[in-house]
PDB file of N, CA, C and O in Angstrom:
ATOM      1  N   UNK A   1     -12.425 131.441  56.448  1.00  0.00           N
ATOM      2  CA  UNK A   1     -13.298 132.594  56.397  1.00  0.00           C
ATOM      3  C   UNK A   1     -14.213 132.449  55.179  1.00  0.00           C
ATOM      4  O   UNK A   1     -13.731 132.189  54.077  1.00  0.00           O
ATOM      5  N   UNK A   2     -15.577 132.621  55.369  1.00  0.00           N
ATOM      6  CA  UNK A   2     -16.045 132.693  54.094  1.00  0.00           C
ATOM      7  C   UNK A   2     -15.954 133.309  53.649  1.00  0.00           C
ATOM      8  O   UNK A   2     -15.617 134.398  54.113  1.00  0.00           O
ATOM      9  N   UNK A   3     -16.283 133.005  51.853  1.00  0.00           N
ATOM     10  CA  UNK A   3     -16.161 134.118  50.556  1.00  0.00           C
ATOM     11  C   UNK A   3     -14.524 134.003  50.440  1.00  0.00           C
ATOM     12  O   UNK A   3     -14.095 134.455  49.378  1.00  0.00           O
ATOM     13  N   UNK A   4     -13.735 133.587  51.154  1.00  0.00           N
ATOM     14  CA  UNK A   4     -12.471 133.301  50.685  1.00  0.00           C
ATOM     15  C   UNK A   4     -11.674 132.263  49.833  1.00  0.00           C
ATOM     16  O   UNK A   4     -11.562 131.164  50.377  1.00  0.00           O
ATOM     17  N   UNK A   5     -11.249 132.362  48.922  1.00  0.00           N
ATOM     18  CA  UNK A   5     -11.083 131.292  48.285  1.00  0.00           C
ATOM     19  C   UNK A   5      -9.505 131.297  47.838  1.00  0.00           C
ATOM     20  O   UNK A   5      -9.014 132.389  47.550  1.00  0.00           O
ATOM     21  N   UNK A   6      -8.494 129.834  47.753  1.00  0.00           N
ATOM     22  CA  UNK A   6      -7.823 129.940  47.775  1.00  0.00           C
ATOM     23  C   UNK A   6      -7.450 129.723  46.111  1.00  0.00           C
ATOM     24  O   UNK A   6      -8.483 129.415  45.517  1.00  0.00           O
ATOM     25  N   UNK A   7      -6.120 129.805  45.082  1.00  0.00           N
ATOM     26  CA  UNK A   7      -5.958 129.324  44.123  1.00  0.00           C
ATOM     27  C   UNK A   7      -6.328 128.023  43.934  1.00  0.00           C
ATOM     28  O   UNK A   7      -7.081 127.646  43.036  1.00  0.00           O
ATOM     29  N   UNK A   8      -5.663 127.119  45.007  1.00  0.00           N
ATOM     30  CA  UNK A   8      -5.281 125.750  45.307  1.00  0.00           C
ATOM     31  C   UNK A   8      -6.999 124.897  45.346  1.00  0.00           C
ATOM     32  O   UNK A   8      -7.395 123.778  45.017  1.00  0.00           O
ATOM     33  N   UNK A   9      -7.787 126.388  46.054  1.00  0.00           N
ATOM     34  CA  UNK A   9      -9.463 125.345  46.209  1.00  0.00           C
ATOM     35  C   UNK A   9     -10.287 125.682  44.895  1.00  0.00           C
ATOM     36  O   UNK A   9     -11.226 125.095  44.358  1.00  0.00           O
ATOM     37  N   UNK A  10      -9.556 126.908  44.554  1.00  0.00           N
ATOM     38  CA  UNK A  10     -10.432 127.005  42.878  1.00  0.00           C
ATOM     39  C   UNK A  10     -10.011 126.597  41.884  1.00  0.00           C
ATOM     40  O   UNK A  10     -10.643 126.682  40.832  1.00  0.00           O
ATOM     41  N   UNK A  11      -8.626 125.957  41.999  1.00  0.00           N
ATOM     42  CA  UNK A  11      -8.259 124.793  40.851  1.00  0.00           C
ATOM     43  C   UNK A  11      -9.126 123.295  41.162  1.00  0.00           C
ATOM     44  O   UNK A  11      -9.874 122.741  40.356  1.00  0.00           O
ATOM     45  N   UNK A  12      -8.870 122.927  42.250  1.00  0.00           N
ATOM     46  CA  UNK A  12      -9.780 121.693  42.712  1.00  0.00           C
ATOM     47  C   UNK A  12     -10.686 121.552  42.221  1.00  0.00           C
ATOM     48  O   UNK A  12     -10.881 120.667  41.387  1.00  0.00           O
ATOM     49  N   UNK A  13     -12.003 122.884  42.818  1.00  0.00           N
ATOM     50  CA  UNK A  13     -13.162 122.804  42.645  1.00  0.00           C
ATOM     51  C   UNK A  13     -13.352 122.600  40.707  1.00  0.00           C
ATOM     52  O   UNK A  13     -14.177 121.819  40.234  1.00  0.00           O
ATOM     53  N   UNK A  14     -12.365 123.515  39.789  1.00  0.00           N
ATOM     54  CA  UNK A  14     -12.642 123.257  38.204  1.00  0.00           C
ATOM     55  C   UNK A  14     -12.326 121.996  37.947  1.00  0.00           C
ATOM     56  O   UNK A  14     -12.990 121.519  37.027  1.00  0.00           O
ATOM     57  N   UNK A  15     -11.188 120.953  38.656  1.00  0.00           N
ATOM     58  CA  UNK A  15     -10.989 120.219  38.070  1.00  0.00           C
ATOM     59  C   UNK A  15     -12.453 119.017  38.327  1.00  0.00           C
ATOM     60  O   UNK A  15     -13.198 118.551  37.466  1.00  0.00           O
ATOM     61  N   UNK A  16     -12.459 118.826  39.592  1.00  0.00           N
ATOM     62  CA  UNK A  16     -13.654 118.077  39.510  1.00  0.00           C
ATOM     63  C   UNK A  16     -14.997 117.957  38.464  1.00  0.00           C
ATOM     64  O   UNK A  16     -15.549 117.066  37.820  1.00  0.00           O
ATOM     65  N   UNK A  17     -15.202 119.678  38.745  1.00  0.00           N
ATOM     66  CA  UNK A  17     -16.380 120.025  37.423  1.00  0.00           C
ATOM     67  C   UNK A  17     -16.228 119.561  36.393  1.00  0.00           C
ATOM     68  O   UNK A  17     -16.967 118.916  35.649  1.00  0.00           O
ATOM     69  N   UNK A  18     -14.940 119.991  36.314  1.00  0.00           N
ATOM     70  CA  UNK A  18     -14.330 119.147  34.274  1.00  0.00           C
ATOM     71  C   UNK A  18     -14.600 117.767  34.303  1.00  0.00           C
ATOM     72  O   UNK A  18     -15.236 117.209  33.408  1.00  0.00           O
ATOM     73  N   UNK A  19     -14.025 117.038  35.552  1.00  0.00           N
ATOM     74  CA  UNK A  19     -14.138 115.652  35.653  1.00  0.00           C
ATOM     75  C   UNK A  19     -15.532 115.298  34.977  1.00  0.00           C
ATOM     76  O   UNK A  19     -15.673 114.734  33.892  1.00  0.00           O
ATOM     77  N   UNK A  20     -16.713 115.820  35.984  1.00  0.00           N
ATOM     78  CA  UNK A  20     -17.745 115.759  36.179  1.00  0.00           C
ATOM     79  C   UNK A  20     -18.421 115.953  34.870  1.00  0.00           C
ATOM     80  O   UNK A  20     -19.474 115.338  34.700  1.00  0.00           O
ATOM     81  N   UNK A  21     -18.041 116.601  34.065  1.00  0.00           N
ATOM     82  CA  UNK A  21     -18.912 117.140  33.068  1.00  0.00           C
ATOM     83  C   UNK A  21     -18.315 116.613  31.569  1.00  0.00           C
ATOM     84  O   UNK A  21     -18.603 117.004  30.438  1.00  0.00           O
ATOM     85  N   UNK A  22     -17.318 115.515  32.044  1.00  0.00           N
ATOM     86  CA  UNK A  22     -16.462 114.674  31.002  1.00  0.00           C
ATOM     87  C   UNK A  22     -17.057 113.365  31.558  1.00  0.00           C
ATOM     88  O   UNK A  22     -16.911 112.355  30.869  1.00  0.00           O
ATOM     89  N   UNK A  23     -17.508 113.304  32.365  1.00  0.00           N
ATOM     90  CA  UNK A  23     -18.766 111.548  32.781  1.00  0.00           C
ATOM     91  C   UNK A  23     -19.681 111.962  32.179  1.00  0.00           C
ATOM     92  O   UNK A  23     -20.095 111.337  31.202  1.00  0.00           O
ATOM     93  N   UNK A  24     -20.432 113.480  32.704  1.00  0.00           N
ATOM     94  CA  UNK A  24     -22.044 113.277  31.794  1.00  0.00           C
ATOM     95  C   UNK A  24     -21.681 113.484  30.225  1.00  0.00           C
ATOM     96  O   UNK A  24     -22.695 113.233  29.573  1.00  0.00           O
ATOM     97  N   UNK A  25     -20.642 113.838  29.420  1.00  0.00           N
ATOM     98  CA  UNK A  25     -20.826 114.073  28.018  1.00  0.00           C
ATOM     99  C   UNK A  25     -20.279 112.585  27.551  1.00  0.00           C
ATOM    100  O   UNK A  25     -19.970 112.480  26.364  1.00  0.00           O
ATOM    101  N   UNK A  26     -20.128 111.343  28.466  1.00  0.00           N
ATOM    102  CA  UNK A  26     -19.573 110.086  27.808  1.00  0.00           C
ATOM    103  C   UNK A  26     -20.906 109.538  28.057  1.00  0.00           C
ATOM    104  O   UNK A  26     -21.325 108.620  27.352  1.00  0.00           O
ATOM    105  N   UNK A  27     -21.739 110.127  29.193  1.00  0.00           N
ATOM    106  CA  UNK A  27     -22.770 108.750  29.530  1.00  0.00           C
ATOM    107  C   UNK A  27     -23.901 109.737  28.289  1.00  0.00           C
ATOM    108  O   UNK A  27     -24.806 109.017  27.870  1.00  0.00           O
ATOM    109  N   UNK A  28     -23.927 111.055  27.767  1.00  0.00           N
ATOM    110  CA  UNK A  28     -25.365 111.255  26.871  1.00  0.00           C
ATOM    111  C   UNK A  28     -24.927 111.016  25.538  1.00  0.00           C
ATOM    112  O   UNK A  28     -25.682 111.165  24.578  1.00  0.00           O
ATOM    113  N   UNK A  29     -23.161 110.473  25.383  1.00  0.00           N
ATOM    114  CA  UNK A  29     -23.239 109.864  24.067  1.00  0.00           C
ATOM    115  C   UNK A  29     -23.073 108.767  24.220  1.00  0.00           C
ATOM    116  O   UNK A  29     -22.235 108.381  23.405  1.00  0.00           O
ATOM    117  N   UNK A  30     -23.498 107.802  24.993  1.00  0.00           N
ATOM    118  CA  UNK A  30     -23.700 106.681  25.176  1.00  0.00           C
ATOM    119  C   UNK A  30     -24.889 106.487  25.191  1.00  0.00           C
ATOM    120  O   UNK A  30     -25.197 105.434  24.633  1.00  0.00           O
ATOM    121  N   UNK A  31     -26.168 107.372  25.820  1.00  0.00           N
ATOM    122  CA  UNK A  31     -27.271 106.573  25.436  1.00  0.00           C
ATOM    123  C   UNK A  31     -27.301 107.730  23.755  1.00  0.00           C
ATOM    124  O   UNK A  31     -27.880 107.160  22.831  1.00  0.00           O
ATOM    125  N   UNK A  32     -26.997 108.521  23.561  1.00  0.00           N
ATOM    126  CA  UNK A  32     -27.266 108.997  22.465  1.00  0.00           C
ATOM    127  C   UNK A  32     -27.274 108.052  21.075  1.00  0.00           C
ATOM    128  O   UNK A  32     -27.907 108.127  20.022  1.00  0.00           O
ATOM    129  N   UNK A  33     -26.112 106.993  21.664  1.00  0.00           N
ATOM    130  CA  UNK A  33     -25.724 106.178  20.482  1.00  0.00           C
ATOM    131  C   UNK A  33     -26.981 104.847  20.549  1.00  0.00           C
ATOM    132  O   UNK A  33     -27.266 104.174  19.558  1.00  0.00           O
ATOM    133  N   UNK A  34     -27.609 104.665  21.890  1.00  0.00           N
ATOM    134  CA  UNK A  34     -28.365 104.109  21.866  1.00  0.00           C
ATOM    135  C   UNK A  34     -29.345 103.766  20.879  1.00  0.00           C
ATOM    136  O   UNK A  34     -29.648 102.905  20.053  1.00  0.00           O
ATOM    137  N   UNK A  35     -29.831 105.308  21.570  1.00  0.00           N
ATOM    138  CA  UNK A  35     -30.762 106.117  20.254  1.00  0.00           C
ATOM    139  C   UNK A  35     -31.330 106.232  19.116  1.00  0.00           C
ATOM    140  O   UNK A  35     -32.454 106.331  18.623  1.00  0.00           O
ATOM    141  N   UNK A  36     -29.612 106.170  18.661  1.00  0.00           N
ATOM    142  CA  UNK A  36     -29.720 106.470  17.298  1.00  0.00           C
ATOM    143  C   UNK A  36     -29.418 107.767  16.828  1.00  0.00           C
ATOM    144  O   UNK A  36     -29.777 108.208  15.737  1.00  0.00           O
ATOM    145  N   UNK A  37     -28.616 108.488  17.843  1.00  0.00           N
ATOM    146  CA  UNK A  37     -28.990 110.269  17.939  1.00  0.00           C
ATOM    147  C   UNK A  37     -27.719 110.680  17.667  1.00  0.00           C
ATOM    148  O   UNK A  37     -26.717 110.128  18.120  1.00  0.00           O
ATOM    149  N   UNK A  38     -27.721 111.467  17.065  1.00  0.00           N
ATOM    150  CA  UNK A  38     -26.260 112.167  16.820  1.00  0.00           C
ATOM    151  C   UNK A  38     -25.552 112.827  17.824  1.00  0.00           C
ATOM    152  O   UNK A  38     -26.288 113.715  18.254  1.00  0.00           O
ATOM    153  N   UNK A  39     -24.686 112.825  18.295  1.00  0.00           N
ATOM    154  CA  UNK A  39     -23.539 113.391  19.551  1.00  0.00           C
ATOM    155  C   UNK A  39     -22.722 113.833  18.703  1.00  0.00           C
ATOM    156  O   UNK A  39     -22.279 113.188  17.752  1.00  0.00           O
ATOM    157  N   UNK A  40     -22.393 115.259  19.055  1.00  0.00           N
ATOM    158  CA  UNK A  40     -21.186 115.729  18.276  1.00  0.00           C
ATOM    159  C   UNK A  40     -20.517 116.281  20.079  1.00  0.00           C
ATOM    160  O   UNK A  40     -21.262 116.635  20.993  1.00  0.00           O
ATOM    161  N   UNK A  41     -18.900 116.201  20.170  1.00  0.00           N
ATOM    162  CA  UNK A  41     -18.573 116.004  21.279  1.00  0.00           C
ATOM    163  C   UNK A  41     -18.352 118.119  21.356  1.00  0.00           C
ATOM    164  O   UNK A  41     -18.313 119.034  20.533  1.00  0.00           O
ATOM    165  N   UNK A  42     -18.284 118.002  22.560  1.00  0.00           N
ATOM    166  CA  UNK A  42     -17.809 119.921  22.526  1.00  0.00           C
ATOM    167  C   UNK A  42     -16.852 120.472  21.811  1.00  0.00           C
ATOM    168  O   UNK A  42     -17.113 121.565  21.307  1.00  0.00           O
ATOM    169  N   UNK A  43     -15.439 119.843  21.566  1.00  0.00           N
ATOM    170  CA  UNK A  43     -14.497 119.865  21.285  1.00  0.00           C
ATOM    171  C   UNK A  43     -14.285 119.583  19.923  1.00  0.00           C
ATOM    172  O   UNK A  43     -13.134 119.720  19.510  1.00  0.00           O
ATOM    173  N   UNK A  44     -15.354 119.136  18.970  1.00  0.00           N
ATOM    174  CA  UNK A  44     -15.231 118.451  17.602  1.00  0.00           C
ATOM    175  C   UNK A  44     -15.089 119.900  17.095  1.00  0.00           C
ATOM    176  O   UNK A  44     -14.311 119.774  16.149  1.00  0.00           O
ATOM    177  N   UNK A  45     -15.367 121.048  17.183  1.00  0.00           N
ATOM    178  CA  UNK A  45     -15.018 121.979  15.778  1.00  0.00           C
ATOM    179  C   UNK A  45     -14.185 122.560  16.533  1.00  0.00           C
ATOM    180  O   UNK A  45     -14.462 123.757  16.617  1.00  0.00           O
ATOM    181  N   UNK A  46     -13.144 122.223  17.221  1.00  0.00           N
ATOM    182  CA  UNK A  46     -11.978 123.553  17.817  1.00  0.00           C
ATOM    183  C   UNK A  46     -10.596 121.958  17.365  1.00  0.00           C
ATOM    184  O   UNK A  46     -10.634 120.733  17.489  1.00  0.00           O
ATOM    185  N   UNK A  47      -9.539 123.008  16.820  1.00  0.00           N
ATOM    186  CA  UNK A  47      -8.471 121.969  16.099  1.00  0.00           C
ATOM    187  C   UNK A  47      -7.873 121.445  17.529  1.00  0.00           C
ATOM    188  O   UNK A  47      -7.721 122.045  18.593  1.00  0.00           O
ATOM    189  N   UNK A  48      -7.602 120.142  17.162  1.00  0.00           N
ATOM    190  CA  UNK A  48      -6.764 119.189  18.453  1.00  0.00           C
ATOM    191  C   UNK A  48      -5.613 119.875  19.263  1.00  0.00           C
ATOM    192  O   UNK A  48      -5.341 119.805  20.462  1.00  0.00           O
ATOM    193  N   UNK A  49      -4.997 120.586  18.192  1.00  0.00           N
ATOM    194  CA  UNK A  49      -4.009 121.224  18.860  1.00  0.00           C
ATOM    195  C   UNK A  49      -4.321 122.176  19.884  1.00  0.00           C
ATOM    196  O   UNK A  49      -3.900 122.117  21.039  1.00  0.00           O
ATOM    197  N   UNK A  50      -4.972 122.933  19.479  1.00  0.00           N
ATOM    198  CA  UNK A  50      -6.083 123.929  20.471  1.00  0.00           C
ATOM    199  C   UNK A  50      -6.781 123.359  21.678  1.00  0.00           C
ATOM    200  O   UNK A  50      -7.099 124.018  22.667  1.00  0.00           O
ATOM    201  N   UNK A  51      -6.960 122.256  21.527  1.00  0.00           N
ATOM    202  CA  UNK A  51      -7.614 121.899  22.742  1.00  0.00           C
ATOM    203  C   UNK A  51      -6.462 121.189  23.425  1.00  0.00           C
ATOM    204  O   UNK A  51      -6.555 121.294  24.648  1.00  0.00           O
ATOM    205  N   UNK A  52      -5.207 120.368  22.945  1.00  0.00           N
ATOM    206  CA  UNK A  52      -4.238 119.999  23.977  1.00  0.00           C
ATOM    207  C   UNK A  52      -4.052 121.078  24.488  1.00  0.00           C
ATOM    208  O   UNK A  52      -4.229 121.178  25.703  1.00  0.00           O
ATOM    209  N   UNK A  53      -3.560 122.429  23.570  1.00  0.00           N
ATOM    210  CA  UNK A  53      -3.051 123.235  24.512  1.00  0.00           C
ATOM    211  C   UNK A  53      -3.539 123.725  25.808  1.00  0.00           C
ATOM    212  O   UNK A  53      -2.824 124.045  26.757  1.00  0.00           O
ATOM    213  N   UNK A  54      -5.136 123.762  25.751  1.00  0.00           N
ATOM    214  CA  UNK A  54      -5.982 124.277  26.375  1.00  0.00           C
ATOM    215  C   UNK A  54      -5.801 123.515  28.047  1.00  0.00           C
ATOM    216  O   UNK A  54      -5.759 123.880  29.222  1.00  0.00           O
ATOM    217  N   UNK A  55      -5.714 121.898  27.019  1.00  0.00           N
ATOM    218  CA  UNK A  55      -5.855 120.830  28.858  1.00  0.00           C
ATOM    219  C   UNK A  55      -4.747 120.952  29.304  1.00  0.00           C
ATOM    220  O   UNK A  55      -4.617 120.497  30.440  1.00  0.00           O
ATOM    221  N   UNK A  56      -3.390 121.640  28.606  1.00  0.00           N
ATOM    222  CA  UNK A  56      -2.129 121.365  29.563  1.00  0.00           C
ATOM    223  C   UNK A  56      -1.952 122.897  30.378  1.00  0.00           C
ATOM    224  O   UNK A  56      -0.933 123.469  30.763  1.00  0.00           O
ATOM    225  N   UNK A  57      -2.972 123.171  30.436  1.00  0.00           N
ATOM    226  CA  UNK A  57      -2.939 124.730  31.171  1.00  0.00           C
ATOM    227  C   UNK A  57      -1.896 126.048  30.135  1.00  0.00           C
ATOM    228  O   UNK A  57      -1.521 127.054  30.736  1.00  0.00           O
ATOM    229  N   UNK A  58      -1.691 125.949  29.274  1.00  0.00           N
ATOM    230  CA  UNK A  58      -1.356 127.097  28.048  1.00  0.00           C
ATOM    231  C   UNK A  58      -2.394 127.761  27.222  1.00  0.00           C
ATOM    232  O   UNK A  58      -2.373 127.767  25.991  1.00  0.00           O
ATOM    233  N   UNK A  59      -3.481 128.429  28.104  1.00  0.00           N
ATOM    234  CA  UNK A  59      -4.665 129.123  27.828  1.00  0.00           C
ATOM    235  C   UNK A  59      -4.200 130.212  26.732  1.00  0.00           C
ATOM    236  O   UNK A  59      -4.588 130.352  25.572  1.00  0.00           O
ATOM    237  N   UNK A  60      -3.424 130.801  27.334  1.00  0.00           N
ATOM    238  CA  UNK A  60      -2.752 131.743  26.717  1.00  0.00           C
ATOM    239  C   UNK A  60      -2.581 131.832  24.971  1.00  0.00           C
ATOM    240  O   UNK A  60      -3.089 132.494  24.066  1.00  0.00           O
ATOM    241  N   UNK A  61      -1.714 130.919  25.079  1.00  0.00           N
ATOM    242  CA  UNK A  61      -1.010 129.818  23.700  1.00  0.00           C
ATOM    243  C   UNK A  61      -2.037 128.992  22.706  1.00  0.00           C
ATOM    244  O   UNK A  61      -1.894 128.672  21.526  1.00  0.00           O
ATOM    245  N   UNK A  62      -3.415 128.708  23.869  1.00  0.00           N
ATOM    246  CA  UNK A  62      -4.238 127.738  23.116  1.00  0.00           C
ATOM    247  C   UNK A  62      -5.124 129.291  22.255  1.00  0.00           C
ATOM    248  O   UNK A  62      -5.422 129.221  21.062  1.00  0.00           O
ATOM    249  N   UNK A  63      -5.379 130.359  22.956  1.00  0.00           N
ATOM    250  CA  UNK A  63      -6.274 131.402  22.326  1.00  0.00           C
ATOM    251  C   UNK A  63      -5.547 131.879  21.240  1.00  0.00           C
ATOM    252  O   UNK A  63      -6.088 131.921  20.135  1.00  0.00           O
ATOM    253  N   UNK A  64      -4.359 132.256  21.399  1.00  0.00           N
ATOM    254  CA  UNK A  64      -3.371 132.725  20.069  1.00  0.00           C
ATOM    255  C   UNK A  64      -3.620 132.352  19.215  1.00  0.00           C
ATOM    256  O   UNK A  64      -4.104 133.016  18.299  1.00  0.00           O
ATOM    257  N   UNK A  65      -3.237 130.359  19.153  1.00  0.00           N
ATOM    258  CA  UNK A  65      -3.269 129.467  18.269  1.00  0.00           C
ATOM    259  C   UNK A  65      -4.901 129.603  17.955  1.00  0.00           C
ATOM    260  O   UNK A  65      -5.175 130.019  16.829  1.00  0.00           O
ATOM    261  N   UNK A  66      -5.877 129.327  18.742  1.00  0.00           N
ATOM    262  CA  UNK A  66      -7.234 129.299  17.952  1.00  0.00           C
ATOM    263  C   UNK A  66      -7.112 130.463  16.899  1.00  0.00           C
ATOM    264  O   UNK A  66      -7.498 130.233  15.753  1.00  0.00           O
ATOM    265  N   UNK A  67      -6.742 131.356  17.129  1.00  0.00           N
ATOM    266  CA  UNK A  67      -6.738 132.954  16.249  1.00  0.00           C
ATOM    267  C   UNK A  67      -6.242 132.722  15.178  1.00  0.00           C
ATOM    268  O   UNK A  67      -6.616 133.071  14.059  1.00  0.00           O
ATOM    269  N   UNK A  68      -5.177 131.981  15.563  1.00  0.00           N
ATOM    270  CA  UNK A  68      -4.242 132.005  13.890  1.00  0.00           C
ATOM    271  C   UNK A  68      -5.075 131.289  12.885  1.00  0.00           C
ATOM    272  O   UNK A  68      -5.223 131.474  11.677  1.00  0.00           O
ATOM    273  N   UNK A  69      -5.573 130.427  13.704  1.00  0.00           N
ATOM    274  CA  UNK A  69      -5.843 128.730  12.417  1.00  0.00           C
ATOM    275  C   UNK A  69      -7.185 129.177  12.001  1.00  0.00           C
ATOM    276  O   UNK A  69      -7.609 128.767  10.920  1.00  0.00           O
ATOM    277  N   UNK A  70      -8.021 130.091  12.834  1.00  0.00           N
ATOM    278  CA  UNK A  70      -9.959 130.454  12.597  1.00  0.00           C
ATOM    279  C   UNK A  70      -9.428 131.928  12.201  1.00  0.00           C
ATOM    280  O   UNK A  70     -10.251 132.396  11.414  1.00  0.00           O
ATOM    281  N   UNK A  71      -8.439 132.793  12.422  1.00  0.00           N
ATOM    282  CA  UNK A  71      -9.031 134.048  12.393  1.00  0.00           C
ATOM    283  C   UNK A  71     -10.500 134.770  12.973  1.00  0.00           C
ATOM    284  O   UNK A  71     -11.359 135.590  12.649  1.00  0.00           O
ATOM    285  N   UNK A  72     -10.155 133.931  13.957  1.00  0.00           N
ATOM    286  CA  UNK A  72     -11.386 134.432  15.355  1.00  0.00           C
ATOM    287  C   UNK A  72     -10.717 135.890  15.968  1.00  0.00           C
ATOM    288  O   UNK A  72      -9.516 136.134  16.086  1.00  0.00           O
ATOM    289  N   UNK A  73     -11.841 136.760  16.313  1.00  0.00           N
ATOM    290  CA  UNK A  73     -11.276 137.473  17.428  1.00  0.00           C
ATOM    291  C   UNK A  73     -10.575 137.050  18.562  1.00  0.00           C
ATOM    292  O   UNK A  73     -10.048 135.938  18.557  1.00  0.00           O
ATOM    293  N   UNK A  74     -10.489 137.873  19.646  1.00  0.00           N
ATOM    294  CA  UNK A  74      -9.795 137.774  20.729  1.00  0.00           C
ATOM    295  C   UNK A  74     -11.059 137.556  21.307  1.00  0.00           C
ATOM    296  O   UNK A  74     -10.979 136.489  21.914  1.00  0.00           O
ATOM    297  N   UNK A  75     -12.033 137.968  21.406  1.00  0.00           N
ATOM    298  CA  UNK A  75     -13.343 137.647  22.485  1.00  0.00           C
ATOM    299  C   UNK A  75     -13.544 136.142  21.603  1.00  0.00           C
ATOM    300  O   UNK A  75     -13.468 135.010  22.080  1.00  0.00           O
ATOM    301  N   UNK A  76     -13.748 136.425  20.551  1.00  0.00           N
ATOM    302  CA  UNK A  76     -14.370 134.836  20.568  1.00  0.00           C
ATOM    303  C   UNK A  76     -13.457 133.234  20.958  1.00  0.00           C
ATOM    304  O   UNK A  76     -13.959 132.148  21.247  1.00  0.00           O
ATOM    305  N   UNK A  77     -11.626 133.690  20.800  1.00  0.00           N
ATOM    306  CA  UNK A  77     -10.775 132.549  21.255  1.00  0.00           C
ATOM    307  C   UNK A  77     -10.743 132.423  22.304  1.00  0.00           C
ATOM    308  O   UNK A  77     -10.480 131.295  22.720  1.00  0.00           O
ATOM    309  N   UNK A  78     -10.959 133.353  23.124  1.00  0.00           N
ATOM    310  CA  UNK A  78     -10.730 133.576  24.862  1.00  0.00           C
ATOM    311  C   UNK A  78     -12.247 132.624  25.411  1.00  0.00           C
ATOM    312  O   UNK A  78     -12.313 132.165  26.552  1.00  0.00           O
ATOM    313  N   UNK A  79     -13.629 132.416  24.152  1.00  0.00           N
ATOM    314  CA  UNK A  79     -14.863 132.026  24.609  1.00  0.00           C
ATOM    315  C   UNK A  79     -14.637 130.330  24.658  1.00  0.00           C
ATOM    316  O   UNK A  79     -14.797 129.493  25.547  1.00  0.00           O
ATOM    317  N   UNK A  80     -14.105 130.252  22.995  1.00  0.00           N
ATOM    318  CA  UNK A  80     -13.563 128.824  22.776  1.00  0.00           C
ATOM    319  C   UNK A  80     -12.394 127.929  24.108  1.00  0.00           C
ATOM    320  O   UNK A  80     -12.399 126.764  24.505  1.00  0.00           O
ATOM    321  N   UNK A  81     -11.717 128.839  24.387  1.00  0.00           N
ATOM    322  CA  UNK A  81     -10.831 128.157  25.339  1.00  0.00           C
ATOM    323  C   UNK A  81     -11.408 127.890  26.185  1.00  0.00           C
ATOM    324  O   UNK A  81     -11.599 126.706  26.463  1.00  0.00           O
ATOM    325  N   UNK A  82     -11.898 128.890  26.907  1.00  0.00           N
ATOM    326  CA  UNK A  82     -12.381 128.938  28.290  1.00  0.00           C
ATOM    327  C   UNK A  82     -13.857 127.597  28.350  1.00  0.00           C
ATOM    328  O   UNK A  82     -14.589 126.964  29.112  1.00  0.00           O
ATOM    329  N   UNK A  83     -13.659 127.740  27.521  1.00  0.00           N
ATOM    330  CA  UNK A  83     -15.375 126.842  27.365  1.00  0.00           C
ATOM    331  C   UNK A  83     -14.468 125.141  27.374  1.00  0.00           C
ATOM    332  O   UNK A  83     -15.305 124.259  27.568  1.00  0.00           O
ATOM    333  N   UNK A  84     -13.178 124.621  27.232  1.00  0.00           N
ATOM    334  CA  UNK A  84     -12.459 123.655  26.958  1.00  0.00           C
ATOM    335  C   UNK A  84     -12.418 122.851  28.279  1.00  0.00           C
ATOM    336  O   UNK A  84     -11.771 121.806  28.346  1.00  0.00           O
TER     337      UNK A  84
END
């Protein structure tokens, strides 16, 4: 039915995107480096830990933790994750 969507097809559909959008940020710092151009990657100012948590699906855990270590709000850790 359209407009229906299942968990199972809207996990799919993010993971691909992520896929997708983890090729174009290797191929524009690849010609970036060409260049001569500075690439800073998405992920360079959010702490490592924060972002494992983020890729092993502990959204939850990864926003907490951003909070503790930045003393970010809740809107702004929930922006950082989600953006991971």
């Amino acid at each position: 039915m359209p407009g229906t969507y299942s968990q199972a097809s809207l996990a799919a559909h993010f993971e691909n995107t992520n896929r997708r959008l983890e090729q174009i940020e290797a191929q524009l710092a690849l010609v970036s480096e060409k260049l001569g151009l500075t690439f800073a990657e998405s992920t360079s100012s959010v702490p490592a830990e924060v972002v494992e948590l983020a890729r092993t699906g502990n959204k939850l855990r990864a926003m907490t933790r951003y909070k503790e270590l930045t003393g970010a709000s809740t809107d702004e850790a929930r922006d950082i994750v989600v953006g991971l």
